[in-house]
N, C-alpha and C positions, 0 to 999 in steps of 0.2 A: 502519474500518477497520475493507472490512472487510479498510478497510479497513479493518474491516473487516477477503488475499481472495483448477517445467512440467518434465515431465520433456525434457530435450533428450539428444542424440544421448551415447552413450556418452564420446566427445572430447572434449567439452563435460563431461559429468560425472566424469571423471578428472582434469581440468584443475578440477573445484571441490575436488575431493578436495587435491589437491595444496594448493589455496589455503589451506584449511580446516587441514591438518594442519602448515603453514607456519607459518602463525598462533599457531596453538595451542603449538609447540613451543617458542617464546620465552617461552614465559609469566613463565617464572621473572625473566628476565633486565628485564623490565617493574618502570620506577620508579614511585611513585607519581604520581598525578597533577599534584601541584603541583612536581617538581622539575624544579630549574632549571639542571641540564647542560644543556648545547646537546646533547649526543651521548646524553642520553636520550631515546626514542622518547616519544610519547603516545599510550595506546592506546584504540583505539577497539572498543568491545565487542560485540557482536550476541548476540540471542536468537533465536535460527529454531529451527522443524523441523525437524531434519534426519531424524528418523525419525515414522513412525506417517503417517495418511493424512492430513494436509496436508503434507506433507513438500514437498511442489512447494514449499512456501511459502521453505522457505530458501536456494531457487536464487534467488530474485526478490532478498532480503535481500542474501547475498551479492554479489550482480552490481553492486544499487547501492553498498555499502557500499566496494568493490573501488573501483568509480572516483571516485568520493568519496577516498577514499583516493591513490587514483593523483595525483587533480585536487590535493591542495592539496601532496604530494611534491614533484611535479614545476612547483609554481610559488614555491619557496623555505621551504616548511615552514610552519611557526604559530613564532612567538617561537623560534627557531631550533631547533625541534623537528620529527621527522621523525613520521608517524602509521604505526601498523603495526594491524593488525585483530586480535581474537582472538574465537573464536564458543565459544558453547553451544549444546548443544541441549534447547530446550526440551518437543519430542515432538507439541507444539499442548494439551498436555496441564494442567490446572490445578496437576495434583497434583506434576507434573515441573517446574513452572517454578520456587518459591522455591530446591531445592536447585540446579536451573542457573544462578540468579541468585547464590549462592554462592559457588558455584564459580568463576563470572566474576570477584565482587570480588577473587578470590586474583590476579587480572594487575590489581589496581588501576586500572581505566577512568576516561578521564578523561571519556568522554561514552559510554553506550550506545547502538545503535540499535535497536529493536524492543523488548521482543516484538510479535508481531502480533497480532489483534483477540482469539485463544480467548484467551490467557494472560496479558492485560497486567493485569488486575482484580487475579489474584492475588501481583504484585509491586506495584503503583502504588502502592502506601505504601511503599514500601522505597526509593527515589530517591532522598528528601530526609534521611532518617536515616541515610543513609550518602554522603552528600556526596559525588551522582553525579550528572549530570542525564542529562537521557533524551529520542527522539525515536520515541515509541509508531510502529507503523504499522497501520493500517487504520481504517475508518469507524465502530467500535463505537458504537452511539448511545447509551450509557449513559454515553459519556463528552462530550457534548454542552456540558455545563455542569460541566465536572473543576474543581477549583479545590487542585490540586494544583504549587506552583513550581518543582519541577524536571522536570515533565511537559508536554512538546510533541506537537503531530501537524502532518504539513505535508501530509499525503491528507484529503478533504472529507471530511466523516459521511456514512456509509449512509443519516442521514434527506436529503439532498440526494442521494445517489444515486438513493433509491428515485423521489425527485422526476424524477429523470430518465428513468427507465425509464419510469414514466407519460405524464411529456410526450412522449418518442417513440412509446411504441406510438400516443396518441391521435390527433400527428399525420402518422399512418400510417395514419388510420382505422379503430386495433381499437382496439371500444367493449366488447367481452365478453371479459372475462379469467376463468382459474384462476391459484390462486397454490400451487406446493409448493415447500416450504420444509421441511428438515429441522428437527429440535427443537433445534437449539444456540441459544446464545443470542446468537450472531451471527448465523446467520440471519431469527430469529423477532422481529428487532433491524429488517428491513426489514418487515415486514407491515404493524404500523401506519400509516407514514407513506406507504407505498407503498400503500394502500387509500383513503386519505381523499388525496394525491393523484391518484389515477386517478376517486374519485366526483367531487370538485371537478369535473373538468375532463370530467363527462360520460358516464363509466364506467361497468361494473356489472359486482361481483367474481363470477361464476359458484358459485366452492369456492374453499375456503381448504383446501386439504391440509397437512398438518403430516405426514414421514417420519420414522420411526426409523431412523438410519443402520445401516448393515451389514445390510440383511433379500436373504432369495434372491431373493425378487418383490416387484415393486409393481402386479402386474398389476391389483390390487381399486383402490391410490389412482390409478392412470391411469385405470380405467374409472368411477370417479368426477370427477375432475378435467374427464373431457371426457365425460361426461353429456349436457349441455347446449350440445356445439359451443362450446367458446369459440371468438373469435376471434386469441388472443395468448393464452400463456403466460409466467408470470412462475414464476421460480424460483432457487435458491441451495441447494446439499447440498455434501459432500464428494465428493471425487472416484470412490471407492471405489462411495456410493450412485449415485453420478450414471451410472456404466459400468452397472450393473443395471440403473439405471432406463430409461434412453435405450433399451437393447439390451428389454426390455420395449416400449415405447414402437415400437422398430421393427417389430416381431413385429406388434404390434398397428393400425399403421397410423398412427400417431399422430402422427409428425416431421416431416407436411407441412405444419404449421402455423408460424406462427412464435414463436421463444422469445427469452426474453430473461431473461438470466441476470446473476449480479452480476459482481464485476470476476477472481472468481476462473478465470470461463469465458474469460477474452479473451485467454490465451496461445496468439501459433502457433505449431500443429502441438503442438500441448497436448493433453492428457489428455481433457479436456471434449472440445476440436472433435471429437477423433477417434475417442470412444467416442460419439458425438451421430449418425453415421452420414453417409452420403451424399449427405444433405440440408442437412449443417451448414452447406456454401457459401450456400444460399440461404437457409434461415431461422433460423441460428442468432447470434443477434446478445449481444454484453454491454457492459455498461457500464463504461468506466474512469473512474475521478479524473484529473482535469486537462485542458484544452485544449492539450497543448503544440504550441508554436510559439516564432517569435520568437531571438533572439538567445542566452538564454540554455538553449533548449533546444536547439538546433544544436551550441553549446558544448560541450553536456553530450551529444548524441549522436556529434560526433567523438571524445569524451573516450571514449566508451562501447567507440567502434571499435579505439581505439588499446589498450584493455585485452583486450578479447572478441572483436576481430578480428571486430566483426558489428555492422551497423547496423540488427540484428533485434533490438529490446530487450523483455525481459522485463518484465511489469507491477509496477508500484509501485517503479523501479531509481530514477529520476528523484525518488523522494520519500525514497528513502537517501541518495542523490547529495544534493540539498541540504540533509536533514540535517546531513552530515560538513560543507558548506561555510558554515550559518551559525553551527555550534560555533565553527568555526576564525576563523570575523570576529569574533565575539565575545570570544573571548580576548585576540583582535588588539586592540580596543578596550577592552578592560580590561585589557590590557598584563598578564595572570596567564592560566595552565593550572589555576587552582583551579577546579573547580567553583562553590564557595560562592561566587564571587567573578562569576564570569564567565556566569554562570547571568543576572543581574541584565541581562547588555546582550543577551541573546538578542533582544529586541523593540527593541531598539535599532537595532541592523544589519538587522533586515528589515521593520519597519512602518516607514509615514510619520508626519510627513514626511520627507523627507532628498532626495539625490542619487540617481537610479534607476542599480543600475550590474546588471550579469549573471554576471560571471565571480570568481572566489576571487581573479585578481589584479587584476582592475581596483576590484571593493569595497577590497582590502585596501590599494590603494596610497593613496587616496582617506581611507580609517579614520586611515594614519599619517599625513596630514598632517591631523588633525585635522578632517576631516568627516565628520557625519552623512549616512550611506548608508542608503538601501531596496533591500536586496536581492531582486531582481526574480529567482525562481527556475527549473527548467525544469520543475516540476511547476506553478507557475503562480506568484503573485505574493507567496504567503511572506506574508501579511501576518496577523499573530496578533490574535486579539480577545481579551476578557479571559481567556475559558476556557483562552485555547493552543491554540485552534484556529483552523483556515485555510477559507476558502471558495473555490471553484474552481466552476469547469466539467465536463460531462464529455465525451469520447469516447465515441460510439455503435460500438462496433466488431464488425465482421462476415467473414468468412473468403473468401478465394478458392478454387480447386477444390485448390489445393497446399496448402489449411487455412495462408495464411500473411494476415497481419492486412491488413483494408481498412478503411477512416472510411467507416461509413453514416451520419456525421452529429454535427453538435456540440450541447450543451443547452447555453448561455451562462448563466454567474451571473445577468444578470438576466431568463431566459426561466424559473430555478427560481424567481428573487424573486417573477414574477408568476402563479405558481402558490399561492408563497404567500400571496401577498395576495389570492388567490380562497377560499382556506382558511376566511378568517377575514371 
């Protein structure tokens, strides 16, 4: 996360505004995390951009954090506690994130959700020293092996996405790739693994372009990138670079090939499709975290409806959304809102073994009578290995002529396993 990874309609972004500034303005009135009025709220934290050029990124945060929130209100609270949101913003910025993370601890959070992939490095020691715990979001692959206890992810790693984008271009029949990738170090986070899976499996990388974000042209790294005709492009920049670049790329003839981007490109009627040009229906495709499906993600899509009035969900919502719901089973079963306390059963409530249940009230009726529960989630199956991280599946996702989201295809956890096991 990355993830690792949208601007919507004015109505929509007034209605976040209101969310946001809701939130925000209770701060004061915010107990600390562990008391134990019934009539004090427990708050739940976020780190988003709200400003600078990932800023898309905190409509995504928001939306899930919102019905996460909604979801476990309106199914009796956690230990007779109600949850209410409060956000920071982080900027996507390294420099901006400790004092946002500050700032946050003044409403006392009893769980944060984010930051996302540019900013979590420079808080991820700060979690456990202040007896908070956290639900990172995105695929950063530097955090592959974290071994930090109040730090979760429930979005796959970037090294498992890159894994995906290879196995579909391959079996799509493109053996000739370029890869441009801006210099962040979320981006430059997929090269590796996304090169040495696409040679495994048959490949051959054309150019490795690396961009400097914010330049007026990329005219020089497109006429190198496609030098040599690839047949597939692989790629990941911010949105700012990506509007240049694409609008370059049209001028030049270039978008009639097919591309494939990270999970940041896969919002409809987003920033990417619709700077990607007229071609985006047919060849612009990207990759999300999770296969959802199933019971617990139907759940969590009506839940989506009833808050956003849209059953058009924005990427990575479903990995907030069960964030906020395996906090709340957790506490449930450590019968405490302490962090230091309830941190401990987070892998309790959603690894095996246990009972497979889907919903915040069917785990949590199951928790009080004393069973262990696997919380089966709608970003996928929640199940933590020792790092605190999750494996999943991805969605291959591709646009229609209304740039609104179609499935060109699923990569299953074990179609990435046997890539890795051609790896080696």
């Amino acid at each position: 996360m990355r993830t690792t990874r949208l601007r919507r309609s004015t109505l929509v972004g007034m209605a976040l505004a209101g969310l946001v500034a809701a939130s925000g303005s209770a701060a004061s009135a915010h107990a600390l995390p562990h008391a134990t009025s019934s009539s004090a709220p427990l708050v739940v934290g976020g780190m988003f951009p709200f400003t600078g050029s990932k800023s898309l990124l905190s409509q995504w945060g928001t939306h899930g954090v919102a019905v996460g929130v909604y979801e476990i209100n309106h199914n009796g609270g956690v230990l007779g506690h109600q949850l209410k949101a409060s956000y920071v913003d982080d900027s996507a910025d390294s420099v901006d994130a400790l004092p946002a993370f500050r700032k946050l601890l003044l409403d006392h959070p009893t769980v944060v959700v984010g930051p996302f992939s540019p900013t979590i490095e420079a808080v991820i020691g700060q979690f456990q020293p202040n007896d908070v715990a956290d639900f990172m979001v995105g695929g950063l692959t530097t955090l592959d092996n974290m071994k930090y206890p109040f730090v979760f992810r429930t979005s796959s790693s970037d090294s498992n996405e890159a894994i995906a984008m290879a196995y579909f271009a391959i079996h799509h029949g493109w053996k000739t790739a370029s890869l441009i990738f801006d210099n962040s170090a979320n981006s430059q986070g997929f090269v590796p693994p996304l090169t040495k899976a696409f040679k495994a499996l048959g490949g051959k990388i054309e150019a490795n372009i690396t961009l400097t974000p914010g330049q007026s042209s990329y005219s020089t790294e497109l006429t190198q990138a496609f030098a040599n005709k690839p047949q597939v492009i692989f790629d990941s920049m911010d949105s700012q670079s990506a509007a240049t670049l694409f609008s370059d790329g049209q001028q030049l003839g270039y978008m009639n090939v097919p591309w494939i981007g990270d999970d940041l490109q896969s919002a409809p009627q987003g920033a990417y499709a619709k700077a990607f040009g007229p071609t985006a229906a047919k060849e612009l495709t990207a990759a999300l975290p999770a296969s959802p499906s199933g019971a617990a993600y139907n759940h969590f899509l009506d839940t989506y409806q009833k808050v956003w009035h849209t059953k058009t969900i924005l990427p990575t919502t479903f990995n907030e959304y069960d964030s906020v719901v395996i906090s709340a089973l957790a506490m449930t079963m450590a019968k405490s809102t302490d962090p230091k306390v309830w941190v401990k059963d987070v892998m309790a409530v959603s690894d095996p073994p246990g009972t497979m249940c889907y919903t915040y009230a069917s785990c949590r009726a199951l928790v009080q009578k004393g069973k262990k529960v696997n919380y089966q989630g709608a970003s996928g199956n929640d199940d933590f290995n020792k790092f605190h991280n999750v494996f999943s599946g991805f969605q291959m996702v591709g646009f229609d002529s209304k740039l609104n989201n179609t499935t060109r295809g699923i990569v299953s956890p074990a179609q990435l396993a046997s890539v890795v096991a051609m790896e080696h």
